[in-house]
C-alpha positions as CSV (number, residue, x, y, z in Angstrom):
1,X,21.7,28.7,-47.1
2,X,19.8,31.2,-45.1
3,X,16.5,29.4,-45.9
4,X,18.5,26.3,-44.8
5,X,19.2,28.1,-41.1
6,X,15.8,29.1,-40.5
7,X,14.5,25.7,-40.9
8,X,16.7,24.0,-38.7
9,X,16.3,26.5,-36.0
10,X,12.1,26.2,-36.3
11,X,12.8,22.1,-35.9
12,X,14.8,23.0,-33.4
13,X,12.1,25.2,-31.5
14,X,9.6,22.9,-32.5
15,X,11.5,19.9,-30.6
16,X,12.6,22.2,-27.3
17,X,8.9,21.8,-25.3
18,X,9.7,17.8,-25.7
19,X,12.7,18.4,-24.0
20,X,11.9,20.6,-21.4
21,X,8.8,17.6,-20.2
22,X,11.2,15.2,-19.7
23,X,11.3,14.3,-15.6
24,X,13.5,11.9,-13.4
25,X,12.1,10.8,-10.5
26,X,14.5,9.5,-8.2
27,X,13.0,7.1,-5.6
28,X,14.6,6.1,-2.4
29,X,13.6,2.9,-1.2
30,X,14.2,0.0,1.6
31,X,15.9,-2.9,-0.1
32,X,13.4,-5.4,0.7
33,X,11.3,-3.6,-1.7
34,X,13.7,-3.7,-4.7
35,X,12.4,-6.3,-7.0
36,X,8.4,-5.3,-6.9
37,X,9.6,-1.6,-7.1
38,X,11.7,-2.7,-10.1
39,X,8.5,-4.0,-12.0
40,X,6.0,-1.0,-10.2
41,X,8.8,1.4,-12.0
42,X,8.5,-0.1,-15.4
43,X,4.6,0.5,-15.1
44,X,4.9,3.4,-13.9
45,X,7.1,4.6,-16.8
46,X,4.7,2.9,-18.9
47,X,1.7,5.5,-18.3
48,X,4.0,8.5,-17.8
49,X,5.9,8.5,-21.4
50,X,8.1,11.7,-20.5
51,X,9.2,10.2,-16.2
52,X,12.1,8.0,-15.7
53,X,12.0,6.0,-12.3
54,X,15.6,6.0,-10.9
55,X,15.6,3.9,-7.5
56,X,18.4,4.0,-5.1
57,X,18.1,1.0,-2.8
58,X,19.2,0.4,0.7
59,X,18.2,0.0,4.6
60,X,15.7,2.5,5.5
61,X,18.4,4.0,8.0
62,X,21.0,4.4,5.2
63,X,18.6,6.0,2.9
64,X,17.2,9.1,5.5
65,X,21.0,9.7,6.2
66,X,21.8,10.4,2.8
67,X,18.1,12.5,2.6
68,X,19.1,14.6,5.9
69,X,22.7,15.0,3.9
70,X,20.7,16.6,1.1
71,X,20.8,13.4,-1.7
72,X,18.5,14.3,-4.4
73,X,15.7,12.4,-3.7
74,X,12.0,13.1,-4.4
75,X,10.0,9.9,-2.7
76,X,10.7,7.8,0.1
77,X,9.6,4.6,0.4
78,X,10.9,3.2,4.4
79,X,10.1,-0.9,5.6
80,X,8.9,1.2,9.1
81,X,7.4,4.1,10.7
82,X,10.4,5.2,12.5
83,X,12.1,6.2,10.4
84,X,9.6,8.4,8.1
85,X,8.4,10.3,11.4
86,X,12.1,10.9,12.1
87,X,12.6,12.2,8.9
88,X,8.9,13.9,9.5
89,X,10.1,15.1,12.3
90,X,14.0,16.8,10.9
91,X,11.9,18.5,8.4
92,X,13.4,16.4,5.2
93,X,10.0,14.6,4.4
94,X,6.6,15.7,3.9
95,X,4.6,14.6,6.3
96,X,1.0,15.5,4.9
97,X,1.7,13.2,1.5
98,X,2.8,10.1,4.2
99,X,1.0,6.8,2.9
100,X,1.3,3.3,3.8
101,X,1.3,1.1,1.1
102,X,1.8,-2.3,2.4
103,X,3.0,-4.8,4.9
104,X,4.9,-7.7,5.4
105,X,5.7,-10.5,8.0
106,X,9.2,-11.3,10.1
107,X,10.6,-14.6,9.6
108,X,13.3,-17.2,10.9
109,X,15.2,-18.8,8.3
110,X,18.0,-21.7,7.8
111,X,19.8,-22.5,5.0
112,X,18.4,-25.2,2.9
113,X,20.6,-27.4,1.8
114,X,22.1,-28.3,5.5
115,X,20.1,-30.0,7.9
116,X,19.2,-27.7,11.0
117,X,18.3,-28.3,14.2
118,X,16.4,-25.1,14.4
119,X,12.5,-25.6,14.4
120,X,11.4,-23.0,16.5
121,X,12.6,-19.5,18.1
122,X,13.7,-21.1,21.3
123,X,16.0,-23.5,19.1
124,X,18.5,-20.8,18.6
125,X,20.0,-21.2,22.0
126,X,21.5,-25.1,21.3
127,X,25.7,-25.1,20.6
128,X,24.9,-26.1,17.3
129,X,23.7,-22.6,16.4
130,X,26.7,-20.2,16.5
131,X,25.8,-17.6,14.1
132,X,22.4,-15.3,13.7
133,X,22.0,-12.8,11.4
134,X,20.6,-10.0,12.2
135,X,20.0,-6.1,10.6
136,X,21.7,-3.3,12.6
137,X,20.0,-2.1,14.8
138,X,20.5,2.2,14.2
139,X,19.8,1.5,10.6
140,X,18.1,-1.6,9.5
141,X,14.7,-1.9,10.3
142,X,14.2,-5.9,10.3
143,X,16.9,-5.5,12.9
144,X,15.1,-3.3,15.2
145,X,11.6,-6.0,14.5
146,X,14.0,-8.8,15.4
147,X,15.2,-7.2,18.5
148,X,11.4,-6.6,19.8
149,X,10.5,-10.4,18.9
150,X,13.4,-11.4,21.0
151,X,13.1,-9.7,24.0
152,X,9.8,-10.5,24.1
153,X,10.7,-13.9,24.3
154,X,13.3,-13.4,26.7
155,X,15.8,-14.7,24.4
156,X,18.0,-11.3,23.1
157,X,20.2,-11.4,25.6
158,X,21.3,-14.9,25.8
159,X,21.7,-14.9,22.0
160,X,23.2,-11.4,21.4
161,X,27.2,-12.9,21.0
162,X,25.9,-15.2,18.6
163,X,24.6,-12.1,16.2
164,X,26.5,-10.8,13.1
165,X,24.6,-7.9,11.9
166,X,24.0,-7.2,8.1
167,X,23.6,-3.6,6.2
168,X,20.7,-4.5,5.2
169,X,17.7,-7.2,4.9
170,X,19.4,-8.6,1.8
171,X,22.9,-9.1,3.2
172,X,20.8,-11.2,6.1
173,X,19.7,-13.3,3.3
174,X,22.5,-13.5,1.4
175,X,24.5,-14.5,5.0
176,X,22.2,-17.5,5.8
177,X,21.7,-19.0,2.3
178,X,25.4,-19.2,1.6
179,X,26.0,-20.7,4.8
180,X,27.8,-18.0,6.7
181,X,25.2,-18.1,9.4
182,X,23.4,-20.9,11.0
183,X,19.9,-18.8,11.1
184,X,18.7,-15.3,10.2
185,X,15.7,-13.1,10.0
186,X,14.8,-11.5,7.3
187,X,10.7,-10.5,5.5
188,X,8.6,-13.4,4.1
189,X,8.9,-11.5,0.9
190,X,13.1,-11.6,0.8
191,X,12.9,-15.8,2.0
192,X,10.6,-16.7,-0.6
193,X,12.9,-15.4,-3.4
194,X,15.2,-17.8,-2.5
195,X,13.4,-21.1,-2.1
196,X,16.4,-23.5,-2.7
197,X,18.7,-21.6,-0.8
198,X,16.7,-20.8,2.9
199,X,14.0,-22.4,4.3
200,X,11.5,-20.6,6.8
201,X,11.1,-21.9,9.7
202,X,8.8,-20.1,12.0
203,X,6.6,-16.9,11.1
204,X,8.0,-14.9,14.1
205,X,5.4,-12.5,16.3
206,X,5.8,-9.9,19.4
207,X,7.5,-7.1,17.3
208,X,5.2,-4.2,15.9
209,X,3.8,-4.9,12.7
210,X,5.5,-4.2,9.6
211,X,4.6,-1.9,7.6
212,X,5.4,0.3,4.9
213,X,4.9,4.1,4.9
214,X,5.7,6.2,1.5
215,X,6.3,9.8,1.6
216,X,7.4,13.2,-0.7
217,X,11.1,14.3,0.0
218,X,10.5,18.2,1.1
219,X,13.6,19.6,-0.9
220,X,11.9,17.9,-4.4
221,X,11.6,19.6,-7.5
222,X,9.2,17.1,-8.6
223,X,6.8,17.2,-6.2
224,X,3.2,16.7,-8.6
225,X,5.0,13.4,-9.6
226,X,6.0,12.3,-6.6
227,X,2.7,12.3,-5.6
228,X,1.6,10.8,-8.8
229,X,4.2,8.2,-8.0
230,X,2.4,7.7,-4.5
231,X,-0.7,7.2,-5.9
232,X,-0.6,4.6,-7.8
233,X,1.5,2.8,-5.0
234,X,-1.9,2.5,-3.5
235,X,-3.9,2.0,-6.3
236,X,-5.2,-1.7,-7.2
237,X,-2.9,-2.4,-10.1
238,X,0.5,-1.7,-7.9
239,X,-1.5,-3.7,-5.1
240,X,-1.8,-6.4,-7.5
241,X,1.8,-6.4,-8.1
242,X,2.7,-6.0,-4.0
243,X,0.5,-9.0,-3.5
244,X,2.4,-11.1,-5.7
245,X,5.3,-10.5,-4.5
246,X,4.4,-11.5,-1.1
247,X,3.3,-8.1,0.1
248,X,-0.1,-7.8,2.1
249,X,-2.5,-4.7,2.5
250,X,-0.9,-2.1,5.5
């Protein structure tokens, strides 16, 4: 019996280190990023046996608030600049690990299975149009990109009792392809998921570019791989895999 005991507890001392490796990395990132950062995860995991990539997604916003409310986060992933020098800035992000990673285009969409009479920005003034979606302003960054592009063109104003503003990117899409809003705008990446339900109309300028910054959460206890994670964001494979999702090169 008691050479029974002693084996069991030498597995069992011999399995602890395996145990104490094991990581979670918990990423943060903007919604628009969720499917690539679904398949960057799975590589990720791939050459780092003993990590776990958990991703909590949401508007950029959203996701600081819950950072700043001390959500146990280790990277950051935002759709603008903004928000990761507020965050910078409130002392919840690492600042000197910041990286951008990618970019991506505005666009105006309709749904595609109704016929439209939008075919350009200046459309979205006709009767016929009598609900925009748009991404808050405070928290959604596509919101804020939207609201740039349209003043520019003189057109916010005019248009703003039309809006119905969305929690996120997604919810924009989600609005204009079941029908629930005559146009939207959303990234090239989120319309081109759903080919037969929007249709992009215009690739939509005068906002400042968008771009996608990547940083370390300050209060993480995983910050070597967290920068790991970071790293290969920029490296060529995860590139490769940006790219076909629509991403570009920041």
């Amino acid at each position: 019996m008691k050479r029974l005991l002693y084996f069991l507890f030498a597995v069992l001392l011999i399995s602890l280190p395996s145990f104490s490796w094991a990581q979670f990395l918990t990423v943060s990132a903007a919604a628009s990023l969720t499917d690539a950062f679904k398949e960057l995860g799975v590589k990720f995991e791939a050459a780092h046996p003993d990590v776990t990539v958990r991703f909590n997604f949401a508007a950029s916003g959203v996701l600081l608030q819950q950072i700043r409310q001390g959500a146990p986060v280790d990277v950051f992933a935002s759709a603008d600049e903004p928000t990761v020098s507020r965050g910078i800035e409130a002392g919840v992000l690492d600042g000197s690990t910041r990286r951008d990673f990618a970019a991506n285009a505005l666009v105006l969409i309709v749904p595609a299975g109704q016929a439209s009479s939008v075919k350009r920005l200046s459309d979205l003034s006709t009767p016929e149009v009598r609900r925009i979606a748009i991404g808050k302003i405070p928290t959604v960054p596509v919101g804020r990109y939207t609201q740039e592009a349209l003043e520019g063109a003189k057109l916010w104003t005019p248009l703003e009792p039309k809006f119905v503003q969305a929690d996120s990117v997604r919810q924009v899409l989600d609005y204009v392809a079941r029908g629930e809003a005559e146009a939207g705008f959303v990234y090239r990446t989120d319309a081109v998921l759903m080919p037969n339900d929007v249709r992009i109309v215009e690739v939509v300028s005068g906002h400042t570019p968008v771009t996608y910054p990547v940083v370390t959460v300050s209060a993480s206890r995983e910050q070597a791989t967290a920068k790991a994670f970071i790293d290969y964001l920029v490296s060529p494979p995860a590139q490769a895999i940006l790219k076909r999702y629509g991403f570009s090169q920041s």
